[in-house]
VOBA-1610 file (N, C-alpha, C; in pm, whole numbers, padded with zeros to 5 digits, always signed):
BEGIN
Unk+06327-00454-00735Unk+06432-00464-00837Unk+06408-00581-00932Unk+06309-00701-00863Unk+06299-00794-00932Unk+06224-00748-01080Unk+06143-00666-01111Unk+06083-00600-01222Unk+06126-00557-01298Unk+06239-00475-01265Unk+06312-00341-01333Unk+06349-00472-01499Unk+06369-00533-01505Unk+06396-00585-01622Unk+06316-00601-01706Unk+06179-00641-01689Unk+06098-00654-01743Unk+06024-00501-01775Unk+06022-00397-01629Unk+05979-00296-01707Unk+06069-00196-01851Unk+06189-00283-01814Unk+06294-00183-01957Unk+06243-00261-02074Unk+06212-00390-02078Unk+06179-00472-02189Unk+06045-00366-02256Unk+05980-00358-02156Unk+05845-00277-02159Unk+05839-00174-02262Unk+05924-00039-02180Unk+05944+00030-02220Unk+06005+00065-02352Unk+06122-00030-02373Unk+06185-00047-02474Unk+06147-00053-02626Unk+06054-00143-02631Unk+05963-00227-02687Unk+05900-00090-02740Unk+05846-00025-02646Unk+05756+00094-02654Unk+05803+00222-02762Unk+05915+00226-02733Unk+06035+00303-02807Unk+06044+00211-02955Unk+06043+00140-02981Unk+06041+00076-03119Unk+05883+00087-03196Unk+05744+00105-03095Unk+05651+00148-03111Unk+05602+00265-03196Unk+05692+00379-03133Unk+05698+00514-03135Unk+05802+00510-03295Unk+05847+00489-03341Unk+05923+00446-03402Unk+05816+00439-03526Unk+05817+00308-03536Unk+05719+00254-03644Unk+05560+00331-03634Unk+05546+00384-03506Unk+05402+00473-03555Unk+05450+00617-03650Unk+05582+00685-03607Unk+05609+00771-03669Unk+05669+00774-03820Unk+05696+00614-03896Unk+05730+00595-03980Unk+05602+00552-04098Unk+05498+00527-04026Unk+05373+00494-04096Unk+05297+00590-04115Unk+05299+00704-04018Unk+05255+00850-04027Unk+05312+00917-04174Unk+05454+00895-04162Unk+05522+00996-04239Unk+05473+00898-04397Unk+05471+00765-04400Unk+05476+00738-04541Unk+05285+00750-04608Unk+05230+00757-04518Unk+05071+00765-04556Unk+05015+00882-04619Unk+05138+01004-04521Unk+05054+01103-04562Unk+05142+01148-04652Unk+05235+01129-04720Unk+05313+01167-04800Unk+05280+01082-04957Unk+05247+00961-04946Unk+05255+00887-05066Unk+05063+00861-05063Unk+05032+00875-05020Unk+04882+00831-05007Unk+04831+01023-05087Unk+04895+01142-05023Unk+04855+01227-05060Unk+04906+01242-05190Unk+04975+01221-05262Unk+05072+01202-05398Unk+04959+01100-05487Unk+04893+01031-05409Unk+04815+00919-05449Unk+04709+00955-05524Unk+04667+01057-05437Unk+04499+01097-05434Unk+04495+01245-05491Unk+04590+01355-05495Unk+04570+01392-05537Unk+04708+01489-05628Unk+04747+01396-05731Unk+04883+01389-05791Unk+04879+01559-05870Unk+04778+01624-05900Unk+04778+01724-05998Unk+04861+01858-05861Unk+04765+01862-05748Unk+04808+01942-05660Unk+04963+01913-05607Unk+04967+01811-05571Unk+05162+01821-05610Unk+05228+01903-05684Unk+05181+01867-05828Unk+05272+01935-05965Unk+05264+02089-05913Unk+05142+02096-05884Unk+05114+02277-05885Unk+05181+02332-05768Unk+05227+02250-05665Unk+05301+02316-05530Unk+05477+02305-05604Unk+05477+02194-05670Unk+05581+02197-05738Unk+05614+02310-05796Unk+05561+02345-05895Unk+05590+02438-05993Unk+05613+02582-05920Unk+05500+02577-05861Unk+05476+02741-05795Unk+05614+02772-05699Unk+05706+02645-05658Unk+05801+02698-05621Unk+05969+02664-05713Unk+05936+02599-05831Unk+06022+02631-05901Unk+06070+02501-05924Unk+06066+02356-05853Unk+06148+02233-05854Unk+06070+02153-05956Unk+06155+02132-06074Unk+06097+02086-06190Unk+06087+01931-06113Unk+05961+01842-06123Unk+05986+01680-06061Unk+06017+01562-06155Unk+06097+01471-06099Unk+06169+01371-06171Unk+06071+01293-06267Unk+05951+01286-06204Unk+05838+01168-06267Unk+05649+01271-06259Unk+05683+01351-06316Unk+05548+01419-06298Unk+05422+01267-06369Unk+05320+01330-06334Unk+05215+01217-06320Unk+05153+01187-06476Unk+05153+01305-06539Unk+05138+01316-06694Unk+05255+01240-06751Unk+05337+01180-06717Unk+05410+01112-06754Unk+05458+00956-06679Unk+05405+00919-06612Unk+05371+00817-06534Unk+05224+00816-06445Unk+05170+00672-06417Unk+05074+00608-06354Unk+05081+00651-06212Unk+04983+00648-06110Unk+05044+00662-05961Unk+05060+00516-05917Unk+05063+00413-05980Unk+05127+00264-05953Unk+05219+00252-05814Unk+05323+00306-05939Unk+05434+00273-05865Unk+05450+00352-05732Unk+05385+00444-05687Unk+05367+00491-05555Unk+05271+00414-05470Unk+05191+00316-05462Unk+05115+00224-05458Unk+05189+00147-05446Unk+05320+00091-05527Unk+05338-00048-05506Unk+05438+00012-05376Unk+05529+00104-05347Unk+05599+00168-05247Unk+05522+00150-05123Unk+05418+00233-05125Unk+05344+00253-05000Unk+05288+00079-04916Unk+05295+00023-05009Unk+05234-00168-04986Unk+05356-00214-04935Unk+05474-00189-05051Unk+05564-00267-04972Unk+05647-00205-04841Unk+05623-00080-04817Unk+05674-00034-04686Unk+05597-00086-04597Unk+05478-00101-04583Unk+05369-00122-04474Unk+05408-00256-04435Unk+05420-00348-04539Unk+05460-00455-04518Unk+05571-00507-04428Unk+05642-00448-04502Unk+05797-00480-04450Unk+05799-00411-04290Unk+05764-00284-04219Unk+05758-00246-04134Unk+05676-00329-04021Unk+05569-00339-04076Unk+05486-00435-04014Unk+05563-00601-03985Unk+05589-00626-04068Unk+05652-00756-04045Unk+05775-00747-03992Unk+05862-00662-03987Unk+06003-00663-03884Unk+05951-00636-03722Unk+05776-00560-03739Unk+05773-00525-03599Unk+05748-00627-03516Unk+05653-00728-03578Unk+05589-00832-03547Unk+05730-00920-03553Unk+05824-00900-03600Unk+05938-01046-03613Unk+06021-00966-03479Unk+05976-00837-03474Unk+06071-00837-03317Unk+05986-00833-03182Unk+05870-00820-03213Unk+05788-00877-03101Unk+05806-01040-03078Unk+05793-01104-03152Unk+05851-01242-03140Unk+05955-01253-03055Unk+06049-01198-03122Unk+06218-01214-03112Unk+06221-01196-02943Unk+06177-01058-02894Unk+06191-01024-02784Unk+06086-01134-02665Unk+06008-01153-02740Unk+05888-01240-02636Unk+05953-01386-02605Unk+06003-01424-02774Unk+06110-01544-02696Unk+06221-01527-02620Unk+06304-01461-02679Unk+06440-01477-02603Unk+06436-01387-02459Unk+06370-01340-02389Unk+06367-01233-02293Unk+06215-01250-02215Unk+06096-01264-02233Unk+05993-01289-02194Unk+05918-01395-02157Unk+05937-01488-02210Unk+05918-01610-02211Unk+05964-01724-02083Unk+05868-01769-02026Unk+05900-01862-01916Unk+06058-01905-01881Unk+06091-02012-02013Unk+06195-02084-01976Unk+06316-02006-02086Unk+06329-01894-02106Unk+06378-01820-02187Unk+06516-01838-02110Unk+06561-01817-01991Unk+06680-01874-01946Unk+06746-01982-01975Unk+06671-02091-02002Unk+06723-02229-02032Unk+06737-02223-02142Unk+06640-02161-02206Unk+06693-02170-02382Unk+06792-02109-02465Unk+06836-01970-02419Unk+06970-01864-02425Unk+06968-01826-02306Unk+07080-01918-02232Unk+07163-01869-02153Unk+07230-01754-02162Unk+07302-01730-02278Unk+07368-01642-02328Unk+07260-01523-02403Unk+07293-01388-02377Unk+07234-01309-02425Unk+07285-01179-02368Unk+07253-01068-02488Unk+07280-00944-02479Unk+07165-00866-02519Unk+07068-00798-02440Unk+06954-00740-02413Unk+07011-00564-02517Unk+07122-00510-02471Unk+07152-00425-02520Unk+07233-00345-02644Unk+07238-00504-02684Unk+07298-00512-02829Unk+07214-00554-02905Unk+07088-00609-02825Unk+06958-00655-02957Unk+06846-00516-02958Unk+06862-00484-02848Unk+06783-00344-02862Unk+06837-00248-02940Unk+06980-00212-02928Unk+07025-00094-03032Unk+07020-00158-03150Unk+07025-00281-03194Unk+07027-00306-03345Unk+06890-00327-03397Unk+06792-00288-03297Unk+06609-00290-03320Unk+06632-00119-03337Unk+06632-00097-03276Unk+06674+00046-03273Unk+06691+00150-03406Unk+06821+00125-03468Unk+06868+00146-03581Unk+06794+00095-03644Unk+06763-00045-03661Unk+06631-00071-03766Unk+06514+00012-03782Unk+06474+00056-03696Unk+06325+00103-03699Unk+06396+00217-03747Unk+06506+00284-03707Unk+06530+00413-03760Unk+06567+00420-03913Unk+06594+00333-03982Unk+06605+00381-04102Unk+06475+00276-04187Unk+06377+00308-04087Unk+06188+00245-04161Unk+06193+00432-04147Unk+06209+00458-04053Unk+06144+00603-04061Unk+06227+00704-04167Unk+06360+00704-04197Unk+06396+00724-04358Unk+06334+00665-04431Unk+06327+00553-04473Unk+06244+00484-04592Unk+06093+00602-04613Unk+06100+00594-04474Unk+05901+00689-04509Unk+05927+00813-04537Unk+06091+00884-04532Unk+06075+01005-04586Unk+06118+01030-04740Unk+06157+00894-04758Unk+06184+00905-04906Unk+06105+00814-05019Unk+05978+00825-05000Unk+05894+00719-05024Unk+05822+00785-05149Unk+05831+00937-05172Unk+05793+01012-05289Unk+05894+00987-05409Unk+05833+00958-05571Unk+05901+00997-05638Unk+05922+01087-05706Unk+05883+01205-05655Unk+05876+01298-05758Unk+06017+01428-05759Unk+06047+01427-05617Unk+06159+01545-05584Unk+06283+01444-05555Unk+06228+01363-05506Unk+06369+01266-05462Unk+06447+01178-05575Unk+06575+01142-05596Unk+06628+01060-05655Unk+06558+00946-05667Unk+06512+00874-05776Unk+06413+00767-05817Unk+06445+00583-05711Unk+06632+00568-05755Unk+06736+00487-05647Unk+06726+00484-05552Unk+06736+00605-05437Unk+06700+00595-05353Unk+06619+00463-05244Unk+06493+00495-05289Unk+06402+00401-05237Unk+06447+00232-05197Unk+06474+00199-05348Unk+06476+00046-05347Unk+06659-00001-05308Unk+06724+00119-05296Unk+06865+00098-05233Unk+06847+00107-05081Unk+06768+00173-05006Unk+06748+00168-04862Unk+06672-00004-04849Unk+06601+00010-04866Unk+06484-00113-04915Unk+06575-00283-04892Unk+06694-00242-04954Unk+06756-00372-04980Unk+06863-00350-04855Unk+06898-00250-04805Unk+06990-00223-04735Unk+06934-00263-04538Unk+06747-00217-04590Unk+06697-00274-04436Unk+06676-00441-04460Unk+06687-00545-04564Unk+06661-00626-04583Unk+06823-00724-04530Unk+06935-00646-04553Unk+07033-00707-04529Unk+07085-00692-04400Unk+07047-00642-04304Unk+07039-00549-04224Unk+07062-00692-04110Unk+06966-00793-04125Unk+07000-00920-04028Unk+07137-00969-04034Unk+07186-00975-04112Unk+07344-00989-04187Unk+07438-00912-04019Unk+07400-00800-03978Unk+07500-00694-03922Unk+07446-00762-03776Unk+07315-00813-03745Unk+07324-00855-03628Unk+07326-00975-03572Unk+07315-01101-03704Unk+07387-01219-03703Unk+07510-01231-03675Unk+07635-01123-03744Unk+07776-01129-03711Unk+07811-01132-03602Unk+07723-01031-03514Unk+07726-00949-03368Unk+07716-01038-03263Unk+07601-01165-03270Unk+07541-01236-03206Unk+07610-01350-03233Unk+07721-01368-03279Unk+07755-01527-03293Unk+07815-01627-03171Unk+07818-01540-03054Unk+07866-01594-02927Unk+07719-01579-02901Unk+07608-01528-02912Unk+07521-01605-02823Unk+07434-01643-02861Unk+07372-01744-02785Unk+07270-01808-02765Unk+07171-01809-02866Unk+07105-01691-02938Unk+07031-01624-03003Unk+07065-01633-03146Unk+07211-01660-03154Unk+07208-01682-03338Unk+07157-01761-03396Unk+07087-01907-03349Unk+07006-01994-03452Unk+06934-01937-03490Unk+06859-01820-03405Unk+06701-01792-03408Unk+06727-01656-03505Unk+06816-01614-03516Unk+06840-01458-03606Unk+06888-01549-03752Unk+06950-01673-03717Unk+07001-01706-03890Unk+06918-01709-03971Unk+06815-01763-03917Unk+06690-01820-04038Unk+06623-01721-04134Unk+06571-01587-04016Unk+06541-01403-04071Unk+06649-01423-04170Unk+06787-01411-04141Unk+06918-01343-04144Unk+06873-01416-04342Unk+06876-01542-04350Unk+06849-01649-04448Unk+06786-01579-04587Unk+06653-01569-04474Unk+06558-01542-04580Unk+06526-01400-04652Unk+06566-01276-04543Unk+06579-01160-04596Unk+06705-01132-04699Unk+06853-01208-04667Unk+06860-01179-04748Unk+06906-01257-04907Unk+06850-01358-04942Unk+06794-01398-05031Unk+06693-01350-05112Unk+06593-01302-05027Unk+06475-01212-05070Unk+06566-01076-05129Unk+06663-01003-05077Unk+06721-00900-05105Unk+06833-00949-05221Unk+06906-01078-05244Unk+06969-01095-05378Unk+06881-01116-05499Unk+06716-01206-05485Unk+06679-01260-05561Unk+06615-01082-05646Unk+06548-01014-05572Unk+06488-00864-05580Unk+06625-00783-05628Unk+06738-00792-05564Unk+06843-00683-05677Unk+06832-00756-05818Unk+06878-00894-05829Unk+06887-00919-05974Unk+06832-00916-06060Unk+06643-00918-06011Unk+06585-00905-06112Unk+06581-00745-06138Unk+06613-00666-06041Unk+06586-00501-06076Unk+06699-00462-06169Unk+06817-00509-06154Unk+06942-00505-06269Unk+06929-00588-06371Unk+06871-00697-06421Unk+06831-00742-06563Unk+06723-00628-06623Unk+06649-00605-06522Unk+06563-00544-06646Unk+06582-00379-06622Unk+06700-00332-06582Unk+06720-00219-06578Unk+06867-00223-06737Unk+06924-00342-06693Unk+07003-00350-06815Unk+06854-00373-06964Unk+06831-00443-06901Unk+06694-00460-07076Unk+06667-00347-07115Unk+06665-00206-07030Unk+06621-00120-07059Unk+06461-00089-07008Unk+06424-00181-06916Unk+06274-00174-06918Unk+06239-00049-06819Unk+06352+00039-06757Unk+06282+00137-06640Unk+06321+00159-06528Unk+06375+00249-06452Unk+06379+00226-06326Unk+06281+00199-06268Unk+06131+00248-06339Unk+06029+00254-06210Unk+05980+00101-06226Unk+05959+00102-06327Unk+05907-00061-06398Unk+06018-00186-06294Unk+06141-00167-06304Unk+06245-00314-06252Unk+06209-00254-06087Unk+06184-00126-06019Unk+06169-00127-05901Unk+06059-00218-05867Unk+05919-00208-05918Unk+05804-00308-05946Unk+05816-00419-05918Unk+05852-00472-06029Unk+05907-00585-06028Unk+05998-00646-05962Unk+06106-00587-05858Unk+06183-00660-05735Unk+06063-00664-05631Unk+05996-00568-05620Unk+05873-00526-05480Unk+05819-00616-05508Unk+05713-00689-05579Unk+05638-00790-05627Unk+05702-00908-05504Unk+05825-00967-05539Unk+05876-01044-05476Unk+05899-01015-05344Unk+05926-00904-05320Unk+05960-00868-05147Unk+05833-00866-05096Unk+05728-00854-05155Unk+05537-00808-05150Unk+05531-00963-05086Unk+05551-01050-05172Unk+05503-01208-05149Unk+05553-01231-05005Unk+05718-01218-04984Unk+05761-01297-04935Unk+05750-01256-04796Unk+05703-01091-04783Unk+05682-01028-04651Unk+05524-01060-04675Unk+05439-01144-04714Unk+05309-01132-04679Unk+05317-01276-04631Unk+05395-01371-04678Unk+05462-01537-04657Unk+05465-01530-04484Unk+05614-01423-04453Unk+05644-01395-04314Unk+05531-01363-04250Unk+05456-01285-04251Unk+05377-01243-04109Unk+05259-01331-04114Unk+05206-01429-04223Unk+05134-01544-04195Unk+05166-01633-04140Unk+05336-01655-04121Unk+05382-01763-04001Unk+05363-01688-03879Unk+05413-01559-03889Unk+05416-01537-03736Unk+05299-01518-03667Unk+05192-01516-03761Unk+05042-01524-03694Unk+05034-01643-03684Unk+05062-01712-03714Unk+05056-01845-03653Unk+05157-01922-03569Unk+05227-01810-03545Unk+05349-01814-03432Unk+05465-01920-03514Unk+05473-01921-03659Unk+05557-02008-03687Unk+05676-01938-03776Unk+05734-01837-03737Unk+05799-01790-03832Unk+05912-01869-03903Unk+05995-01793-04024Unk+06061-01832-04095Unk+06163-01970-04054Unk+06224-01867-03936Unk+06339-02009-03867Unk+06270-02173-03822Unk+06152-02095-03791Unk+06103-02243-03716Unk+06065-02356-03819Unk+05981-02300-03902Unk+05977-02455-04012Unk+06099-02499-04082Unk+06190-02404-04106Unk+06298-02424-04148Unk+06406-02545-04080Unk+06391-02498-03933Unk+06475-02524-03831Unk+06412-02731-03840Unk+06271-02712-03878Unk+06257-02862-03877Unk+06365-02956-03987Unk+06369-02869-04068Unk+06494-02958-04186Unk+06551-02972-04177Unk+06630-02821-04169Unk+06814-02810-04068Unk+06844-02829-03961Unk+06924-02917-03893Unk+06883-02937-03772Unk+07015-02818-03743Unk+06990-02696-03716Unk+07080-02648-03677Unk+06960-02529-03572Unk+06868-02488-03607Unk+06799-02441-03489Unk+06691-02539-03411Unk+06717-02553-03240Unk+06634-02599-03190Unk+06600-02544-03078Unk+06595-02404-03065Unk+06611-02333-02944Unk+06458-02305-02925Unk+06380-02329-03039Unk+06237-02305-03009Unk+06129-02399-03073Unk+06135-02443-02964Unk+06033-02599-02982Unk+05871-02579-02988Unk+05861-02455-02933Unk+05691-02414-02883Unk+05645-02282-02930Unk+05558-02221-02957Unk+05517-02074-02978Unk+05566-01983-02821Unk+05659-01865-02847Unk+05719-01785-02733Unk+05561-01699-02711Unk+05593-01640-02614Unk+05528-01529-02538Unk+05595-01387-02603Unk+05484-01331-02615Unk+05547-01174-02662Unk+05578-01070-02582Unk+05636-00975-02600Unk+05635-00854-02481Unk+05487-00834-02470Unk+05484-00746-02395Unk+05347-00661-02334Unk+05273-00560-02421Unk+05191-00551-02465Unk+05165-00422-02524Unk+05211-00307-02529Unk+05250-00285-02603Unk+05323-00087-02582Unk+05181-00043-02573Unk+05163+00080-02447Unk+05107+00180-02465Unk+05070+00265-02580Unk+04975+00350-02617Unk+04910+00379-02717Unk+05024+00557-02695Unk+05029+00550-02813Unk+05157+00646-02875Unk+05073+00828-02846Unk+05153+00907-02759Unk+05061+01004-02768Unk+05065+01110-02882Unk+04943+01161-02846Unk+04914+01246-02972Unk+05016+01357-03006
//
């Protein structure tokens, strides 16, 4: 019985795996094929009748490019910020002493729901049949998303370490709406001001997963200024490898 905790961590973990492999599946072969070969679209288009919002004769494949970068990103880097998350607060040697307090099953369903609407994001990652909005309204909506499990977590233990994410995503998500509404008021585009918020979410998710490769994410250098997180003094231990996703 002494295990059983660690193998749900395991497993769990594994399930957020499955998750993000099926959300990287769906956006590769959907926007990568739009990518490469944009004319055969139009013609599956047509042949069944759905006139498309942004045919390619009338736009660059850019902006499906800058989509497909910043999903990878962002997916990638929430997976890696919850491999962290979980390796500290739950895996980790002295992880008892450091959150006493904790809820294993309120941080998993709100990993959970996250990964589940990465795997929307990847089904709406085309612009051509789908509403153009879409995209960069989910986009900002998984960015604020720390917001719902900071509130959740404020009795335990674990909120220094979610504020800092909580901080920086969504800042990253006010600084990226405003510039997409100035220059949507300028008139410059939806596809153009979508660009141009991604640019910034591009940086700041390529910023994140260079700390956490160096095991220093957002909260922790932060936490040196503010003295309001000190729950992690050292680089945590991560979960275990998830098993390789079957075919």
């Amino acid at each position: 019985m002494a295990d059983t905790p660690r193998a749900i961590y395991k497993h769990g973990f594994w399930l957020y795996g499955v998750l993000v492999g099926v959300a990287i599946k769906e956006a590769l072969e959907t926007g990568i094929s739009h990518i490469v070969e944009p004319m055969r679209l139009m013609e599956e288009l047509h042949h069944i009748g759905i006139v498309p919002n942004f045919p390619h004769s009338e736009t660059t494949a850019w902006p499906e490019v800058v989509r497909v970068i910043t999903f990878l990103l962002l997916v990638i880097r929430f997976y890696l910020g919850a491999a962290f998350y979980f390796g500290a607060v739950y895996e980790s040697r002295d992880s008892k002493t450091k959150f006493p307090v904790t809820n294993y099953g309120a941080d998993f369903f709100s990993g959970l729901l996250h990964f589940v609407l990465f795997v929307i994001l990847a089904l709406i990652i085309e612009i051509h049949t789908i509403p153009v909005y879409y995209f960069p309204a989910l986009v900002g909506f998984i960015l604020i998303w720390d917001v719902i499990w900071f509130a959740s977590s404020m009795r335990r233990s674990t909120a220094p370490v979610i504020f800092w994410w909580m901080l920086a995503n969504v800042l990253t998500a006010a600084l990226s709406t405003i510039s997409y509404l100035v220059l949507v008021v300028l008139g410059k585009g939806l596809l153009q001001a979508e660009r141009c918020a991604f640019y910034l979410i591009i940086v700041v998710s390529l910023l994140d997963i260079g700390l956490m490769m160096a095991k220093r994410p957002f909260f922790q250098p932060l936490g040196k200024w503010v003295p309001r997180d000190d729950a992690l003094d050292e680089p945590p231990n991560t979960p275990p490898e998830s098993e390789p996703v079957p075919e």
